[in-house]
C-alpha positions in Angstrom: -85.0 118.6 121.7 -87.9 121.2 121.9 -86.9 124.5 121.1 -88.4 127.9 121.9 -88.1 131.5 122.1 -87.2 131.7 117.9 -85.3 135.1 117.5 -83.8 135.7 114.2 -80.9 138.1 113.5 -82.5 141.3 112.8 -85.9 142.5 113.4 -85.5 142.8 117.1 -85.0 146.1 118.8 -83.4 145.3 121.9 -80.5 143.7 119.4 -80.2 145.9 116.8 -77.3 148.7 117.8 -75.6 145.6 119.2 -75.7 144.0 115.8 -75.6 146.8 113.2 -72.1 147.5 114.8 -70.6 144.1 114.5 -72.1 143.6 110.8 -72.3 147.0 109.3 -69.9 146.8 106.3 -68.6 150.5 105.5 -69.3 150.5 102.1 -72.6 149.0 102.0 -74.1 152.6 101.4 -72.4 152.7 98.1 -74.6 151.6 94.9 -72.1 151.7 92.5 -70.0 148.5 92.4 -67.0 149.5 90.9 -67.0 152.4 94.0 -67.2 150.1 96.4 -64.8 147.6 95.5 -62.7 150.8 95.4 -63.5 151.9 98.9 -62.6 148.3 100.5 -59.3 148.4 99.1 -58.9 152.0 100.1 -59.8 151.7 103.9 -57.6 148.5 103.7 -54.5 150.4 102.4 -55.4 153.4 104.1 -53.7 153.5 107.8 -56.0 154.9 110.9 -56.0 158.5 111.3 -54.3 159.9 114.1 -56.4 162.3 115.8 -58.0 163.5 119.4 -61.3 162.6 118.7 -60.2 158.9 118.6 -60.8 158.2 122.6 -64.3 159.0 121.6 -64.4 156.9 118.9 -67.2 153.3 118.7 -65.7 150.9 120.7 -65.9 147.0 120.0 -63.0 144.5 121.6 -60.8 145.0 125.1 -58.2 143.1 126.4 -55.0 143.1 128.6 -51.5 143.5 127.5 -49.5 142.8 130.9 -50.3 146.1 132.5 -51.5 148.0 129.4 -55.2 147.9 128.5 -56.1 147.8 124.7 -59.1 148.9 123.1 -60.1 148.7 119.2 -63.1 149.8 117.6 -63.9 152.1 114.2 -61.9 152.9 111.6 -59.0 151.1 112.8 -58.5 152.8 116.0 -56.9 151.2 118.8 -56.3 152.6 122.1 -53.5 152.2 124.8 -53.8 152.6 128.6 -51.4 152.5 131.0 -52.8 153.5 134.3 -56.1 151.1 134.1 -57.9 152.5 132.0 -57.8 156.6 133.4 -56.5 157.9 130.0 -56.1 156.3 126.5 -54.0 156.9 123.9 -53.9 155.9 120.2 -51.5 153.1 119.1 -48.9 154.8 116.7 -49.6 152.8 113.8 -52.3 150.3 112.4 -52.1 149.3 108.7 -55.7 149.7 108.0 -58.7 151.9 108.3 -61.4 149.4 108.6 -63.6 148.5 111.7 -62.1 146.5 114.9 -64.4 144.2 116.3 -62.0 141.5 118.9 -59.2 142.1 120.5 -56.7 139.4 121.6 -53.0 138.7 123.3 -51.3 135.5 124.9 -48.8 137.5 126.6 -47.3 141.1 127.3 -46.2 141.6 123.6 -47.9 139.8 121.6 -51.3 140.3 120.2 -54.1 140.2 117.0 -56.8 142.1 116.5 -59.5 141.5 114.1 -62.2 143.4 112.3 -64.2 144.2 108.4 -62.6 143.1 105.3 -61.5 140.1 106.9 -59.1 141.6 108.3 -56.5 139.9 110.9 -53.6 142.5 112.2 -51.0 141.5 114.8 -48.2 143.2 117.0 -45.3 142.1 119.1 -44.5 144.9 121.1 -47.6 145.0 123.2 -50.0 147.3 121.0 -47.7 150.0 119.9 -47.6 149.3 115.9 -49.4 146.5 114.2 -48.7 144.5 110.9 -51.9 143.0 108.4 -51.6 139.1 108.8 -54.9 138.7 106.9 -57.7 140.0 104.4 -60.7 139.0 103.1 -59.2 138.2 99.9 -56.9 136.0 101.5 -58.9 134.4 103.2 -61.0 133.2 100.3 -57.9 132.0 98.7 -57.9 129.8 102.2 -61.1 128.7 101.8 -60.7 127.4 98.0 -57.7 125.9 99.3 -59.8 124.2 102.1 -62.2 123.0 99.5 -59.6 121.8 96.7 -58.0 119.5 99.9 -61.4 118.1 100.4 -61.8 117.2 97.0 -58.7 115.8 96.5 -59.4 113.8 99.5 -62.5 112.3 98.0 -64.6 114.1 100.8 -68.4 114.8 100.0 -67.9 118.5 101.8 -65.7 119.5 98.7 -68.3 120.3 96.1 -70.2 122.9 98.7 -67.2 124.0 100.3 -65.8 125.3 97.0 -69.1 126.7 96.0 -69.2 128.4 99.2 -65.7 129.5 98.4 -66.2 131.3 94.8 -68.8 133.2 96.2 -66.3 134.5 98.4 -64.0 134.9 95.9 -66.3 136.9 93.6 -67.8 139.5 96.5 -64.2 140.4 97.3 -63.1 141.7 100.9 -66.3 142.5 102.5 -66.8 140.2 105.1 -66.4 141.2 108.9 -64.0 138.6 111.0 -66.2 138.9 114.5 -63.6 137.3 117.2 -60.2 136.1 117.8 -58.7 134.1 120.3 -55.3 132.8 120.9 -54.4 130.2 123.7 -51.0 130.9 123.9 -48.8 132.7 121.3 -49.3 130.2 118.4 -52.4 128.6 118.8 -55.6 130.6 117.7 -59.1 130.8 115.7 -61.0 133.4 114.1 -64.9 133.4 113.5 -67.3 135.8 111.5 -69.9 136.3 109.6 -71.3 134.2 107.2 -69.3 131.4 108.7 -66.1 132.2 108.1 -63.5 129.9 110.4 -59.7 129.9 110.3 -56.9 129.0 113.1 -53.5 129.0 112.9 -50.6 126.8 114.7 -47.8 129.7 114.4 -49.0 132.5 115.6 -51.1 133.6 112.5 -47.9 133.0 109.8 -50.0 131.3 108.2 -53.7 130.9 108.9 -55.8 128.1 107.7 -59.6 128.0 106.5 -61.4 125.8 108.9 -65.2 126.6 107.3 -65.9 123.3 105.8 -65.0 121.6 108.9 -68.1 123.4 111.4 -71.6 121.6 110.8 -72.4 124.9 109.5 -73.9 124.6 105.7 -75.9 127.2 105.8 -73.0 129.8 106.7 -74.9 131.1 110.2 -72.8 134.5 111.6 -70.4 133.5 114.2 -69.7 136.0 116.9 -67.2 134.2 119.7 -64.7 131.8 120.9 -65.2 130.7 124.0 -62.5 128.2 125.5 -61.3 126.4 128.3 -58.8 123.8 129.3 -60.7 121.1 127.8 -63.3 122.8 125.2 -63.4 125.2 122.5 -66.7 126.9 121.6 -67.5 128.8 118.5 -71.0 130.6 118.9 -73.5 132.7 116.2 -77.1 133.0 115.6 -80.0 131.0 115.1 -78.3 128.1 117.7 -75.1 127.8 116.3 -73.1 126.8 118.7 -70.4 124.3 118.1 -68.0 122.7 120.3 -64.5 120.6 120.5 -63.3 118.5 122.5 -60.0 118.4 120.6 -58.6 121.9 120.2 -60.6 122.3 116.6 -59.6 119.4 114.7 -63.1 118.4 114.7 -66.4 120.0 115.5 -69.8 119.1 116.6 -73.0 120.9 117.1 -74.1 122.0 120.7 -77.6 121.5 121.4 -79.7 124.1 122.9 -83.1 124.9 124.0 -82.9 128.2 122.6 -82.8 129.2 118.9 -81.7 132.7 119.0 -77.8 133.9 118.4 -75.6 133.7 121.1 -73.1 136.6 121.6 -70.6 135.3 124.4 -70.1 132.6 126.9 -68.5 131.1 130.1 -66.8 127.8 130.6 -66.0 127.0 134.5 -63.6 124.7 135.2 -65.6 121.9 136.5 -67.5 121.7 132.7 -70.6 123.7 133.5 -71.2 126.2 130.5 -73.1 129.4 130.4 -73.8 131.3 127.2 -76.2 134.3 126.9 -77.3 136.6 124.3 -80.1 137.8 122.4 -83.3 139.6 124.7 -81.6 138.8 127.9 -81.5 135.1 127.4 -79.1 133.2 130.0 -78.5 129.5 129.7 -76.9 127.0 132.3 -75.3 123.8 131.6 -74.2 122.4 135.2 -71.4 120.6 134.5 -71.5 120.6 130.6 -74.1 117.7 131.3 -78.0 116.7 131.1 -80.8 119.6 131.0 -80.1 123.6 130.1 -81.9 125.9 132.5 -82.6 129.4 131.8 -81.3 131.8 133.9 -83.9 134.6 134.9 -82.9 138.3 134.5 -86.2 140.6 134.5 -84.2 141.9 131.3 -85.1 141.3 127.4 -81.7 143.7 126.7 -79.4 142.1 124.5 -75.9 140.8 126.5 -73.2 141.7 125.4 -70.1 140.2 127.5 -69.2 138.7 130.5 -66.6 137.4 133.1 -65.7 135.6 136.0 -64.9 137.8 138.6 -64.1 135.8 141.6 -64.9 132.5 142.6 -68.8 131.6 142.1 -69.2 135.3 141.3 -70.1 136.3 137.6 -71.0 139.7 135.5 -73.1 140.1 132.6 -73.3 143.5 131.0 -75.4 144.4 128.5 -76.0 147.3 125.6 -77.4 149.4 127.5 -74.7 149.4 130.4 -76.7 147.5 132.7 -74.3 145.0 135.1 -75.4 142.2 136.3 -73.8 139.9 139.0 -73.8 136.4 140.1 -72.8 135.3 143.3 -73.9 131.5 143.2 -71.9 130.5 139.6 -74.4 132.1 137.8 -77.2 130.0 139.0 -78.8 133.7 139.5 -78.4 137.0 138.9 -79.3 140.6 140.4 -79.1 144.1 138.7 -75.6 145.2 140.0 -76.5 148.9 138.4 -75.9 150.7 135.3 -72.6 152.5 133.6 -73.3 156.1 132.7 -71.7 155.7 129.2 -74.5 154.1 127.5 -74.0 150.6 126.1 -71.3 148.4 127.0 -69.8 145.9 124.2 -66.7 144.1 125.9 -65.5 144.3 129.3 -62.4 143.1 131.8 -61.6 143.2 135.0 -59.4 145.9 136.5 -57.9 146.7 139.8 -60.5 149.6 140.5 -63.6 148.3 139.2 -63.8 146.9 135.3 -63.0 148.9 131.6 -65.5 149.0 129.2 -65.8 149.2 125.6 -68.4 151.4 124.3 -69.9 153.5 121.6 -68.3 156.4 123.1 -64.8 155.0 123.6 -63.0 153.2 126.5 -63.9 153.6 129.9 -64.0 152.8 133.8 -66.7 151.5 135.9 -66.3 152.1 139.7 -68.2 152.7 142.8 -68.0 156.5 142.2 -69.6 156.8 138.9 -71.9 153.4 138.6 -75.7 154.2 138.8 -77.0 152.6 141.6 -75.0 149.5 143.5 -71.6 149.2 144.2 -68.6 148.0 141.9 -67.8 144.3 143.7 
């Protein structure tokens, strides 16, 4: 298949807030190694600070806990609303002081949020407190483990999957987890950077390195989980998207037209896909079948999220707050208008308009304070 529009992951301008954020590693500024492997295990000890400036704080993940919206974002802040999103409040305890990139629950209570370090924290009543299920150290003790099972099996992905693990291993804690996703309250995966892969069939007890298993050898970043009643979807840069038909056991790749890094994704329920990302770009599977067809925009500004808002009708937003809506299953778009908060890097729907995550903290979108257009 022809490919076109080659982006790599940095070098682009209309990507690079969007990206710094989700890859910046806190320590990364510090020279010395022994300070740095101090720092990681500081902020990762270290709870998050209680303070007012918090609701201001760079915001990264959003989702719903029954009626209370939660928000996470730097230096392990998460925030609480419980009247849609008007005012926020910080959760009264989270284990770690490290950056919050996803946010996920499968019901009311429970939830897991994920972020630097390789760090997976959980809660099960509903946001208030959470508990560390993982860390980057832990997980590269997963990924030996995945790679010692391959081996014993006699399969060839052993040898590289334990390489690939002992670098792990040696760098420490220092690698971001970029998304979480549960399908109900056992079931979930989390993706990052450099490929890292794990799921879990208990409700992160006990997680699971699933690296070795994505046609993945050259450990692209991996930004989302994308899933519907009959696919899961990991997606990264450089075209890595890959796909499975059987809840993760196995993987294969997705083929695209584009080669650039996609950051999030739509599955409808009658198969057709729609994944977007880098400069604006907007791709349409109808039907999860046959030919891709980009999706016009008149925008090169990175996407950032989406959601299905109604039947046939679709948003995009972007990072610079721009909204974009769909009224024909996303076979186009028009410029709905633009959030006055600067850029957006999640959003859901709420019964007033939508709440968005930004680098200024959590906030609403309606009719009264969108630039131009209406809130549909």
């Amino acid at each position: 298949m022809k490919r076109n529009n080659v982006d790599s992951l940095f070098g682009f301008s209309s990507s690079s807030f969007f990206l710094a954020i989700l890859l910046l590693v806190a320590p990364s500024s510090v020279t010395a190694e022994g300070t740095a492997e101090s720092t990681l295990k500081d902020v990762l000890v270290s709870p998050a600070k209680q303070n007012r400036a918090s609701i201001q704080a760079l915001q990264l993940g959003l989702a719903r806990a029954g009626n209370t919206l939660i928000s996470v974002g730097e230096r392990g802040v998460i925030l609480q609303s419980d009247d849609q999103g008007l005012h926020w409040v910080q959760a009264k305890f989270v284990p770690v002081s490290v950056t919050l990139t996803a946010v996920t629950f499968s019901d009311p209570l429970n939830g897991w949020a994920v972020g630097h370090s390789g760090v997976i924290l959980a809660t099960n009543d509903g946001g208030n407190t959470w508990h560390k299920q993982l860390d980057g150290e832990q997980a590269a003790q997963l990924a030996l483990a995945e790679a010692e099972s391959l081996i014993e099996a006699g399969d060839v992905r052993g040898e590289r999957a334990r390489s690939n693990a002992g670098y792990l291993i040696k760098e420490g804690a220092d690698k971001p987890i970029l998304d979480i996703y549960f399908a109900n309250q056992f079931d979930g995966w989390a993706i990052g950077a450099y490929g890292l892969a794990f799921a879990t069939n208990d409700g992160g007890e006990h997680w699971h390195s699933i690296i070795a298993q994505l046609p993945n050898p050259s450990g692209k970043h991996l930004y989302k989980v994308v899933r519907s009643a009959n696919e899961l979807i990991f997606l990264g840069e450089q075209a890595a998207v890959f796909t499975s038909s059987d809840d993760g056991s196995t993987f294969s790749t997705l083929e695209t037209p584009y080669y650039g890094s996609f950051f999030d994704g739509l599955l409808f329920e009658d198969g057709t896909r729609l994944l977007f990302g880098l400069r604006g770009n907007v791709w349409r599977q109808n039907k999860g079948k046959g030919r891709w067809k980009r999706v016009e925009l008149d925008s090169e500004v990175t996407l950032t999220s989406g959601l299905v808002t109604g039947e046939k009708t679709i948003l995009l937003a972007d990072q610079s707050g721009q909204l974009f809506l769909s009224r024909d299953a996303a076979t186009s778009f028009s410029l709905m208008g633009q959030a006055p908060f600067g850029g957006i890097t999640d959003i859901i729907q709420i019964p007033n308009g939508f709440a968005v995550s930004t680098a200024r903290g959590a906030h609403v979108v309606t009719d009264t304070n969108l630039l131009s257009g209406e809130v549909q």
